[in-house]
PASEBA-1860 file (N, C-alpha, C; in nm, 3 decimals):
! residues 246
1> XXXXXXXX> 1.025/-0.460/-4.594/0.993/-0.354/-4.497/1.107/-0.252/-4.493 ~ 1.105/-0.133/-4.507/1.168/-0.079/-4.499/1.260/-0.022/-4.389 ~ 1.365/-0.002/-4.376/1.514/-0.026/-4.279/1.414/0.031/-4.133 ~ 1.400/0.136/-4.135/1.384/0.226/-4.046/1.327/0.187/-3.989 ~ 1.149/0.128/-4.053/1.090/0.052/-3.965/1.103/-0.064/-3.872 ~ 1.218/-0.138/-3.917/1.252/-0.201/-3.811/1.306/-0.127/-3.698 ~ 1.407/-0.083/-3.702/1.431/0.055/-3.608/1.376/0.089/-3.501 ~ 1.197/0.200/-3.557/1.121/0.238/-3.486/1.035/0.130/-3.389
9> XXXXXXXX> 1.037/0.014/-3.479/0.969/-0.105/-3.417/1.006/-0.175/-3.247 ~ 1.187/-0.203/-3.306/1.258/-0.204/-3.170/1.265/-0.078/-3.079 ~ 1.233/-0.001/-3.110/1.253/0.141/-3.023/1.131/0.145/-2.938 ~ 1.031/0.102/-3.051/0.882/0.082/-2.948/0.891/0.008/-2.866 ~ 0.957/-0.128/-2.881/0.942/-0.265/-2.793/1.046/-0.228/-2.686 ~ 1.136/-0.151/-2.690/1.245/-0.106/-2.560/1.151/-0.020/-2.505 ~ 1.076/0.063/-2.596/1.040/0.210/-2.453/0.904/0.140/-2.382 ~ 0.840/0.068/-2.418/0.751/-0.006/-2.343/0.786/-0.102/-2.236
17> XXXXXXXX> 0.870/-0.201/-2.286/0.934/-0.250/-2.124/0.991/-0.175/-2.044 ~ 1.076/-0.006/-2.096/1.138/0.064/-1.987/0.976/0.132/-1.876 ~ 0.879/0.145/-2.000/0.789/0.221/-1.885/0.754/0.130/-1.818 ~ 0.734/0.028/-1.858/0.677/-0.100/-1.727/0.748/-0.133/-1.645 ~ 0.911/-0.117/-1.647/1.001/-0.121/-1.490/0.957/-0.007/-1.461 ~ 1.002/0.100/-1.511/0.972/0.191/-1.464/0.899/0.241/-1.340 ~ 0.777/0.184/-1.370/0.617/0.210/-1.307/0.634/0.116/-1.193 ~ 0.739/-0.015/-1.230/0.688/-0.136/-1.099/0.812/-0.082/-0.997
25> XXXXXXXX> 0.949/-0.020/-1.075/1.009/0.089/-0.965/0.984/0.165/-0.876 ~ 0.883/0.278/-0.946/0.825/0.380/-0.871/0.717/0.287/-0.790 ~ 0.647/0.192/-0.787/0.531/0.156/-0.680/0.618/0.057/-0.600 ~ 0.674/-0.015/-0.641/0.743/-0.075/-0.503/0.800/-0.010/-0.366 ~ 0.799/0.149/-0.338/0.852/0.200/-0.211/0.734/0.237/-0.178 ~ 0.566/0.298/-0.247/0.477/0.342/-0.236/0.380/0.224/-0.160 ~ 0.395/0.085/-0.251/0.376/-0.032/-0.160/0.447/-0.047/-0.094 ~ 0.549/-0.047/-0.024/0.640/-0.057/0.093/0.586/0.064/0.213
33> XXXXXXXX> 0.537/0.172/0.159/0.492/0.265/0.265/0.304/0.240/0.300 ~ 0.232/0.230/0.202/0.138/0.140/0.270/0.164/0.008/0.349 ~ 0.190/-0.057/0.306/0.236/-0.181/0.424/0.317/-0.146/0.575 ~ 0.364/-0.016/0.556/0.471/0.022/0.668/0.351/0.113/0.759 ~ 0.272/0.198/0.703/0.125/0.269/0.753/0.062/0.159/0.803 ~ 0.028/0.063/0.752/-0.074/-0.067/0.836/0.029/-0.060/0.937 ~ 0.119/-0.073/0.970/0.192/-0.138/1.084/0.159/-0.041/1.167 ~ 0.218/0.061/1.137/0.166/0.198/1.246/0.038/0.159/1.315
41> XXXXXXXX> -0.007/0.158/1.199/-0.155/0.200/1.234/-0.176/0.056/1.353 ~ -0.109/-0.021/1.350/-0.200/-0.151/1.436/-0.050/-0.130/1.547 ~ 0.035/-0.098/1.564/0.148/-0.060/1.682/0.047/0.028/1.711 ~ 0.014/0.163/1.680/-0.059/0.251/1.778/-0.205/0.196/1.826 ~ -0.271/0.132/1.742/-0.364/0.030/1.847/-0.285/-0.072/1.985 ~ -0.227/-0.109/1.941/-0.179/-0.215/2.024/-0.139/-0.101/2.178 ~ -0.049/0.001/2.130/-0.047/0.112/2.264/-0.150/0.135/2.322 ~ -0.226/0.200/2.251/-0.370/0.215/2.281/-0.456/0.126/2.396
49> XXXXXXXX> -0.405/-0.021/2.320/-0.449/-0.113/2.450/-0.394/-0.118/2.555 ~ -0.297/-0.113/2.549/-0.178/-0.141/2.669/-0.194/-0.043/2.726 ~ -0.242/0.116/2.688/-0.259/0.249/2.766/-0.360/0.187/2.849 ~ -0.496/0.175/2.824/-0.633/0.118/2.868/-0.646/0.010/2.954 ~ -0.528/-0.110/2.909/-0.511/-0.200/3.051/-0.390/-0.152/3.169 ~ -0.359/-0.021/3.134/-0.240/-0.011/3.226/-0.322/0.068/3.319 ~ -0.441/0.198/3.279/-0.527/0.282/3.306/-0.613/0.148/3.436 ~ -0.650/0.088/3.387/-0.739/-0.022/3.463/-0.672/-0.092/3.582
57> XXXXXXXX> -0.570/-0.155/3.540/-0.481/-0.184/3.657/-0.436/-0.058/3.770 ~ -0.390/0.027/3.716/-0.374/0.150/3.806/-0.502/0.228/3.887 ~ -0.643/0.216/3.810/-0.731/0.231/3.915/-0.748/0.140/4.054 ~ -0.751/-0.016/3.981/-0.750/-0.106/4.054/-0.664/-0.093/4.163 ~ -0.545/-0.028/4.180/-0.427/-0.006/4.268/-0.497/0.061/4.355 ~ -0.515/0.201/4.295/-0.592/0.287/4.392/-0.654/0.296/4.482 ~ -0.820/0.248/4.395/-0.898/0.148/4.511/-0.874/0.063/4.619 ~ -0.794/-0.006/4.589/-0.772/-0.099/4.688/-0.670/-0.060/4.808
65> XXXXXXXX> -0.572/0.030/4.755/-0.516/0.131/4.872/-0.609/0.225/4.940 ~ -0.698/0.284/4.860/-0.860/0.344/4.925/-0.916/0.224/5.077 ~ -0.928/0.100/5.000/-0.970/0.031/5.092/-0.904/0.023/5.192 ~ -0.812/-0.019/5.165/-0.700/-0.043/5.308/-0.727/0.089/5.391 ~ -0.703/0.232/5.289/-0.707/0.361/5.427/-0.835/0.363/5.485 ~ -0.931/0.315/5.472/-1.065/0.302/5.496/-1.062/0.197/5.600 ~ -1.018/0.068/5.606/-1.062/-0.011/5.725/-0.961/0.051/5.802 ~ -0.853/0.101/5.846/-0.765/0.136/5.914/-0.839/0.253/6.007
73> XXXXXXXX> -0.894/0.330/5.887/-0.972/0.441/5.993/-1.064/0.428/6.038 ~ -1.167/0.253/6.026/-1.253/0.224/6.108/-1.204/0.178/6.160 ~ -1.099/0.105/6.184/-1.028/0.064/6.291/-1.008/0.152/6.390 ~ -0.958/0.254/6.373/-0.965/0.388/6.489/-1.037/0.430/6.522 ~ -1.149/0.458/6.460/-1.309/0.472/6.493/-1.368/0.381/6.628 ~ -1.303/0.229/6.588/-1.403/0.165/6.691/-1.303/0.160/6.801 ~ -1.175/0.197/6.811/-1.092/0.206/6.942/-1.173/0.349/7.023 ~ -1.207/0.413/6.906/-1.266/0.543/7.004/-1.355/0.537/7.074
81> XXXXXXXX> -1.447/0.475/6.961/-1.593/0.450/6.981/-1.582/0.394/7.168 ~ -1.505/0.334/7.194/-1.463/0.281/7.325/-1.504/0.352/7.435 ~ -1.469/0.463/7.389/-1.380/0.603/7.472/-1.500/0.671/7.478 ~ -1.655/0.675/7.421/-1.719/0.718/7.378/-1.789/0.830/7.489 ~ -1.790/0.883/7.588/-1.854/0.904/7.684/-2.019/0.945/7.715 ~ -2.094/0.942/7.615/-2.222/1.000/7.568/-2.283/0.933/7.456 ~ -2.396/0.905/7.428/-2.470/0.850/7.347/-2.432/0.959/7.209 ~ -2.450/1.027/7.219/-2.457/1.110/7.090/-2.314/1.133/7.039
89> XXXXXXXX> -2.182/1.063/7.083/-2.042/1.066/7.068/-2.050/0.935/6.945 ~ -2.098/0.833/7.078/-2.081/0.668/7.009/-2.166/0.669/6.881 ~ -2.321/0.773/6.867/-2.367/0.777/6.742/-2.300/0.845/6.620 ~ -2.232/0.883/6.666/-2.144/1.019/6.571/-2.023/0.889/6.475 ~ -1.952/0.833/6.573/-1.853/0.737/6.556/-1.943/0.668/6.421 ~ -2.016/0.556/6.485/-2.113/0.456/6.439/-2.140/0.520/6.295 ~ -2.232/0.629/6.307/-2.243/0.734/6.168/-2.122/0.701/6.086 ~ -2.008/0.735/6.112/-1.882/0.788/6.065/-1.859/0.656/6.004
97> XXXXXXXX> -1.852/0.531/6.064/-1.810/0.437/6.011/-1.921/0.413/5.880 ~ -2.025/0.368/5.900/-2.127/0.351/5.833/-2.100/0.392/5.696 ~ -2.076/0.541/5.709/-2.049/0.595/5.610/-1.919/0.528/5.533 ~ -1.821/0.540/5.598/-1.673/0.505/5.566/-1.698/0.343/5.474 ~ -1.793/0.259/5.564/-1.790/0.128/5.508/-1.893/0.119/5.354 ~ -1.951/0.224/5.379/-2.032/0.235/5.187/-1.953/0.268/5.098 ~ -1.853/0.358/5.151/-1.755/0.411/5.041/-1.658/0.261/5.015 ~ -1.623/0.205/5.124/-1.533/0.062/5.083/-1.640/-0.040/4.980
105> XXXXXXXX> -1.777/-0.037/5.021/-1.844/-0.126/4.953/-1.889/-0.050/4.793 ~ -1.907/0.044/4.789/-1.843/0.105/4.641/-1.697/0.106/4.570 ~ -1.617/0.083/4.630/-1.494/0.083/4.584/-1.459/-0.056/4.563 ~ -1.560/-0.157/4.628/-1.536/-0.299/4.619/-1.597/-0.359/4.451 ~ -1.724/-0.255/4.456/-1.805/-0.303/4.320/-1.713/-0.215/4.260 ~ -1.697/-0.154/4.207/-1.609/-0.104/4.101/-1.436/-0.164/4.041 ~ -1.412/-0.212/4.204/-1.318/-0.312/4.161/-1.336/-0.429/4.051 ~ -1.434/-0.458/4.057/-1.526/-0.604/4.048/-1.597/-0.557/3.916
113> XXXXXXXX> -1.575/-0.420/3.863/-1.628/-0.368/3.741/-1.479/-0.398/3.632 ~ -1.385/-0.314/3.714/-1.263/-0.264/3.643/-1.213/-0.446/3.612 ~ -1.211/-0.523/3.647/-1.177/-0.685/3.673/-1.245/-0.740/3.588 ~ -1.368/-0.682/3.518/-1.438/-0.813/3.437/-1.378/-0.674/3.302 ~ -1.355/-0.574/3.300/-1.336/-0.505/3.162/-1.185/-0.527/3.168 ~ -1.082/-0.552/3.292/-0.942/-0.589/3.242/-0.932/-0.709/3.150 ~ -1.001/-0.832/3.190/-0.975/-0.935/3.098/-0.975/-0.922/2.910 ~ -1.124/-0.867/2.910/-1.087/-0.842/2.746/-0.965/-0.765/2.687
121> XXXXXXXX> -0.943/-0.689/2.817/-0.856/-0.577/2.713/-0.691/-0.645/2.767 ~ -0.640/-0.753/2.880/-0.580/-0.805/2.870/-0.551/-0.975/2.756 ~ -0.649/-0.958/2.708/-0.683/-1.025/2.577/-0.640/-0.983/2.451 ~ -0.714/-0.864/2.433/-0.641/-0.790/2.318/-0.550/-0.743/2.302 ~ -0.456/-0.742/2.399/-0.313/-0.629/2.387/-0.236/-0.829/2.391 ~ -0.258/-0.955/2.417/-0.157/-1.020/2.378/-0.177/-1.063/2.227 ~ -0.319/-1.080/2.229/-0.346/-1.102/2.042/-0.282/-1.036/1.967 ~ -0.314/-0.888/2.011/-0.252/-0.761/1.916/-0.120/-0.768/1.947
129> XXXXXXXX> -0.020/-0.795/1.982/0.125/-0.835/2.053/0.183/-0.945/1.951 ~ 0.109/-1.066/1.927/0.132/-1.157/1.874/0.104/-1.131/1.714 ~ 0.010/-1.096/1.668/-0.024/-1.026/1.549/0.077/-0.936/1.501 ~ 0.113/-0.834/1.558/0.231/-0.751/1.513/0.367/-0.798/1.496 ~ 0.398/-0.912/1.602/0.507/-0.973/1.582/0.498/-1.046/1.439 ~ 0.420/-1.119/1.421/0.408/-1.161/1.310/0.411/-1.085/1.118 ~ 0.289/-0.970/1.192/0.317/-0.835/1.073/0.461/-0.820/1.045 ~ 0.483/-0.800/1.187/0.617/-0.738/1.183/0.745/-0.804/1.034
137> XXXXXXXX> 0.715/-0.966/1.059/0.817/-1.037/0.968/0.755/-1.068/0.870 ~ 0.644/-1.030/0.831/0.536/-1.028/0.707/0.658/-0.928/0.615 ~ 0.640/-0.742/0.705/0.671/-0.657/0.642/0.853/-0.639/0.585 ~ 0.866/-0.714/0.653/1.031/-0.717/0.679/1.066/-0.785/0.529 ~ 0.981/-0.875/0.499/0.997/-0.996/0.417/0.968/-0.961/0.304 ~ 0.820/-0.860/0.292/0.778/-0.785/0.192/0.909/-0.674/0.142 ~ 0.970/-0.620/0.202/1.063/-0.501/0.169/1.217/-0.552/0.172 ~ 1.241/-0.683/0.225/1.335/-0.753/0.166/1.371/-0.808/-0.012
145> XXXXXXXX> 1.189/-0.837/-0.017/1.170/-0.856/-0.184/1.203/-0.791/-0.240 ~ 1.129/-0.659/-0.224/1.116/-0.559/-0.271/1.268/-0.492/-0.338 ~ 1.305/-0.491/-0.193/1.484/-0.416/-0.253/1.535/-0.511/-0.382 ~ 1.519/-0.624/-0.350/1.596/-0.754/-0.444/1.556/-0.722/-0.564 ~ 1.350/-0.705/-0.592/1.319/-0.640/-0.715/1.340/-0.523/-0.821 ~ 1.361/-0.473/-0.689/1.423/-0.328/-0.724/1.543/-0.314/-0.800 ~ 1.680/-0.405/-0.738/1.742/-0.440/-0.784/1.747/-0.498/-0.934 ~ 1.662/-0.569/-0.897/1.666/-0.699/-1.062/1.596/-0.576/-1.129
153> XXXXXXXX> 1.527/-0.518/-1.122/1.444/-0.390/-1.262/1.526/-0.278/-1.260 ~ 1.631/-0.243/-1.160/1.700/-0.137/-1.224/1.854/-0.167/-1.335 ~ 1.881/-0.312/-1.271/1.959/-0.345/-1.381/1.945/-0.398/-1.491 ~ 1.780/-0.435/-1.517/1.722/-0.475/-1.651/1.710/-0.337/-1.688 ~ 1.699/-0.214/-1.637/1.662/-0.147/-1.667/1.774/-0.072/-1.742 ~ 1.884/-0.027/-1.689/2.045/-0.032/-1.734/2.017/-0.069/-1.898 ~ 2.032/-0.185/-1.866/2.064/-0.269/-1.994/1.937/-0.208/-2.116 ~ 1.823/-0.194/-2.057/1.736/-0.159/-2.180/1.773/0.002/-2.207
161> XXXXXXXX> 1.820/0.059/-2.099/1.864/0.209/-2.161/1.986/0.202/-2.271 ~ 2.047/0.140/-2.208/2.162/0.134/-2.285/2.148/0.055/-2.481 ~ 2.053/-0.015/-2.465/2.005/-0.064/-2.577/1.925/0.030/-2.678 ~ 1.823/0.124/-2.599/1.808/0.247/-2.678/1.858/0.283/-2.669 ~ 1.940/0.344/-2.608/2.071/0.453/-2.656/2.140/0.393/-2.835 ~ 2.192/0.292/-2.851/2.225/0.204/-2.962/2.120/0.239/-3.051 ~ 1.986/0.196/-3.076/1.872/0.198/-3.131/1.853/0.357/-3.183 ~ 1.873/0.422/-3.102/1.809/0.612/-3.129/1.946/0.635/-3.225
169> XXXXXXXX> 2.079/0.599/-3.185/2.208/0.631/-3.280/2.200/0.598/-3.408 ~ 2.116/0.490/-3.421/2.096/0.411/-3.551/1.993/0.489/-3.642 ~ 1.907/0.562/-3.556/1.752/0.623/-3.640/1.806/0.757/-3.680 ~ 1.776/0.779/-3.830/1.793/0.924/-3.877/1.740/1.051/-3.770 ~ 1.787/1.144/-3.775/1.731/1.226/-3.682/1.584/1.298/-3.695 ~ 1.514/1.269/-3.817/1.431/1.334/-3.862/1.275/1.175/-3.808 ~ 1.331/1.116/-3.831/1.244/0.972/-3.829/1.221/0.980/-3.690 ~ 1.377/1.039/-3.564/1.352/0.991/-3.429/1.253/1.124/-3.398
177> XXXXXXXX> 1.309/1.217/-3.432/1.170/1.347/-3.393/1.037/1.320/-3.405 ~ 1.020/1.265/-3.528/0.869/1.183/-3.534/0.849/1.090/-3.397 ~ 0.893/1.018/-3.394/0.877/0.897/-3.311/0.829/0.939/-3.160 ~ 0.934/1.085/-3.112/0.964/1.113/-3.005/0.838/1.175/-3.013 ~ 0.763/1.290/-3.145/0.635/1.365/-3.130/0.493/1.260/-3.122 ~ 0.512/1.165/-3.166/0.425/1.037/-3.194/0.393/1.005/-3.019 ~ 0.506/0.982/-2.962/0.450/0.846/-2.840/0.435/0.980/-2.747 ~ 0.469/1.082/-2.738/0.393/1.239/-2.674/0.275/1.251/-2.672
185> XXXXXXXX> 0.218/1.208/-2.796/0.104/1.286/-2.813/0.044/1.120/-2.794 ~ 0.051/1.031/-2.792/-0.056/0.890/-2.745/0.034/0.885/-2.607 ~ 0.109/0.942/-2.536/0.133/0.924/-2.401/0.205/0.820/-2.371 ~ 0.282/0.758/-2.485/0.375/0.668/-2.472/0.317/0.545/-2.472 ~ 0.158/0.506/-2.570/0.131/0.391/-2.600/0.189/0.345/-2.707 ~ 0.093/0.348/-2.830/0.151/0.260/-2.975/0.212/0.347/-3.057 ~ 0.318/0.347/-3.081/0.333/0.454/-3.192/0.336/0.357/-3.330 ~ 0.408/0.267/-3.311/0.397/0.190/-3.489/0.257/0.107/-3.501
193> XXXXXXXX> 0.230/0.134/-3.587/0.106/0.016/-3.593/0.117/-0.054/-3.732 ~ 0.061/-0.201/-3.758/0.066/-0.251/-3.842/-0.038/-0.256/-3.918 ~ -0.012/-0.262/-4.096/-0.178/-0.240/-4.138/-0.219/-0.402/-4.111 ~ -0.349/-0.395/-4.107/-0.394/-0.546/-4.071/-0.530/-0.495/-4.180 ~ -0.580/-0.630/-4.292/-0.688/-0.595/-4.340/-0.728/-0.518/-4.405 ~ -0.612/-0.421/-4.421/-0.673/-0.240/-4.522/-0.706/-0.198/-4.369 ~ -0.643/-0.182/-4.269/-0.707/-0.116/-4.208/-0.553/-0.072/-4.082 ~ -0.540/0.044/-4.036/-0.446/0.084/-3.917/-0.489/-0.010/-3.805
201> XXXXXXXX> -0.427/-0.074/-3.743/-0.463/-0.138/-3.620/-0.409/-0.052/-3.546 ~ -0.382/0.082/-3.491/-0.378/0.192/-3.403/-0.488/0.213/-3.362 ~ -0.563/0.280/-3.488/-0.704/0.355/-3.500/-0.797/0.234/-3.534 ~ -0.769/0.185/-3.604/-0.900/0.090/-3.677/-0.910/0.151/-3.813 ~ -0.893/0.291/-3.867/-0.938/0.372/-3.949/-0.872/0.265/-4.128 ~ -0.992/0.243/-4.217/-0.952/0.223/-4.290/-0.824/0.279/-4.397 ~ -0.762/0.229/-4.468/-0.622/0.293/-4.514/-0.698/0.288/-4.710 ~ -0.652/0.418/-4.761/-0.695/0.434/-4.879/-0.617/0.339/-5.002
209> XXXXXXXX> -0.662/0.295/-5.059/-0.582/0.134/-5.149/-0.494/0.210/-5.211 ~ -0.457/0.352/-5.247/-0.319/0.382/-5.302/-0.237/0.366/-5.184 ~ -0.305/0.450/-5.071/-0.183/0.453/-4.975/-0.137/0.294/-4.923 ~ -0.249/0.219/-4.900/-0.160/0.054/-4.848/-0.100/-0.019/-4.982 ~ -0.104/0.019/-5.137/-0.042/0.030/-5.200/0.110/0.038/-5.193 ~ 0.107/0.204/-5.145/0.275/0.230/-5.116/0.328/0.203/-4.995 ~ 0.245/0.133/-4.903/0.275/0.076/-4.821/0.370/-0.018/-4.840 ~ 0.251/-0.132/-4.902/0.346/-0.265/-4.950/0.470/-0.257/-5.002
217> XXXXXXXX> 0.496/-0.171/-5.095/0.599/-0.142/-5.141/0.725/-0.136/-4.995 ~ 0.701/-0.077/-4.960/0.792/-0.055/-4.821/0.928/0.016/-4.885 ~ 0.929/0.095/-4.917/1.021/0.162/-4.977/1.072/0.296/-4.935 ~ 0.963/0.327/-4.826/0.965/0.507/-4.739/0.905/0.470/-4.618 ~ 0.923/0.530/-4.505/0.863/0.548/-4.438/0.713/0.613/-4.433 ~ 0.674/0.555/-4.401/0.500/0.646/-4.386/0.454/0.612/-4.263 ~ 0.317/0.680/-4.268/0.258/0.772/-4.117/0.054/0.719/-4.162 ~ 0.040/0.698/-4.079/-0.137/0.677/-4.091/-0.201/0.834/-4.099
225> XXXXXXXX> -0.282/0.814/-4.211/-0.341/0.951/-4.249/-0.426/0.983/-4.158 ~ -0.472/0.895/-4.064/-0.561/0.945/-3.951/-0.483/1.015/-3.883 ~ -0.470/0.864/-3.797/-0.405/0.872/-3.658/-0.262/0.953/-3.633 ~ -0.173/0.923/-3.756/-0.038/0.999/-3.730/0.062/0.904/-3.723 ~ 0.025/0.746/-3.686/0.129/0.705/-3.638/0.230/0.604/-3.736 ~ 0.338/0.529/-3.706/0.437/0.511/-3.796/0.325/0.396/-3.841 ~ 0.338/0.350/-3.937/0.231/0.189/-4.025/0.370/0.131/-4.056 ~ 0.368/-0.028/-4.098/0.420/-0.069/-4.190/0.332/-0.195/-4.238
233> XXXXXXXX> 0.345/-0.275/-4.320/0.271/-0.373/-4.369/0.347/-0.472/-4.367 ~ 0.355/-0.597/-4.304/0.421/-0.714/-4.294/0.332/-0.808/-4.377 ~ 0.402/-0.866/-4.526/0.270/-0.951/-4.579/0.349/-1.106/-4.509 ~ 0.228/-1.159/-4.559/0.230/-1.330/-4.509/0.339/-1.385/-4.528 ~ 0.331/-1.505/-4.458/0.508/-1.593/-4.506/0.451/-1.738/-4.547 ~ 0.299/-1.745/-4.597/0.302/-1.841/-4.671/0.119/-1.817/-4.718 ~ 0.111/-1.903/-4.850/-0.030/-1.937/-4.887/-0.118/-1.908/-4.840 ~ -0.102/-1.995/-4.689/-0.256/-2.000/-4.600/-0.241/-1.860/-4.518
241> XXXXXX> -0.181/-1.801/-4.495/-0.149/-1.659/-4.422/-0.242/-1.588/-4.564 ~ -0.173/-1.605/-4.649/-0.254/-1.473/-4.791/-0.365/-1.485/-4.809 ~ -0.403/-1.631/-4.813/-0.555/-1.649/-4.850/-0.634/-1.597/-4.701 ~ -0.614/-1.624/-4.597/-0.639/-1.527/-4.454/-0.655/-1.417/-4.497 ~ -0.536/-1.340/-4.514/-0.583/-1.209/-4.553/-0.653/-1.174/-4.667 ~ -0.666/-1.220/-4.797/-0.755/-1.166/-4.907/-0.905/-1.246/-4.807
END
């Protein structure tokens, strides 16, 4: 096989593990910010509840201070009512209360409304309380990893730069321009491919028997007449491998 191709070979096998830290680099803070959005998102529910049972309790306050100013002022009512001097005084009073005591007996059912809708929602704000606490050390735990991963792939990552760096010093400059126009134009998938069969395993595209000819030879670098990309031909390392391939 000829020098180079080994070369380009290792150059392929470095720039492919760099894009795969790479990629698990860049999504580990992107997963760290979805997971950090769920939290939001269920803290501002959880307010939400706690707004709604605080809203409920505070009517409940109301009312029931309603009530209190309400029997107090039938209480004064019927000290008057006392005092009444005329039928049409004591009816006036009587009226007055009447009235006063529907408004307490509405303010009683509504109590008795707000009391059966506090329970659920004093339900859900401790679930949702307890749930978040828990999220809470879910997320903590998740982005504890995370940094550690982060860690471990940027210093694998180090090391594989630094290894191409070595690798590109080694490649003629004319071979690395190829290489560099090669994984451009496939977007940084395969650039070497091996012939397998008479055939590019890049493309699939059959290879013409002079050219896997001078293949075998391995004596130059060459390029797939299709596809573009680097070939080399690795033959068998024994009998049953050759007879496989013929």
């Amino acid at each position: 096989m000829y020098p180079d191709v080994h070369l380009v070979i290792q150059l392929q096998s470095l720039d492919q593990k760099i894009t795969t830290l790479e990629k698990e680099v860049a999504a580990l803070p992107k997963h760290i910010a979805v997971i950090e959005k769920a939290l939001e998102s269920h803290l501002r529910k959880l307010e939400a509840d706690k707004a709604a049972l605080s809203a409920n309790q505070k009517d409940r306050k109301k009312l029931e201070g309603d009530i209190q100013m309400h029997q107090q002022k039938i209480s004064k009512l019927r000290d008057q009512m006392l005092g009444a001097k005329t039928n049409e005084q004591y009816r006036a009073f009587q009226h007055e209360i009447e009235f006063i005591e529907k408004e307490i007996r509405q303010a009683e059912d509504r109590i008795l409304e707000l009391m059966s809708e506090s329970e659920p929602l004093d339900q859900n704000v401790k679930k949702a309380e307890k749930a978040l606490a828990e999220e809470k050390k879910s997320v903590e735990a998740e982005k504890s990893q995370a940094r550690e991963r982060t860690a471990a792939d940027q210093k694998e990552l180090d090391m594989l730069r630094q290894q191409r760096g070595e690798s590109v010093a080694k490649l003629p400059k004319a071979s690395l321009a190829a290489y560099d126009k090669i994984r451009k134009r496939f977007s940084n998938s395969t650039v070497v491919a091996e012939a397998v069969n008479g055939r590019c395993s890049g493309c699939q595209i059959n290879l013409r028997p002079q050219f896997l000819q001078d293949l075998r030879k391995g004596d130059q670098l060459m390029f797939c007449e299709s596809c573009g990309r680097f070939l080399y031909y690795n033959p068998p390392v024994s009998f049953e491998d050759a007879a496989a391939v013929r």
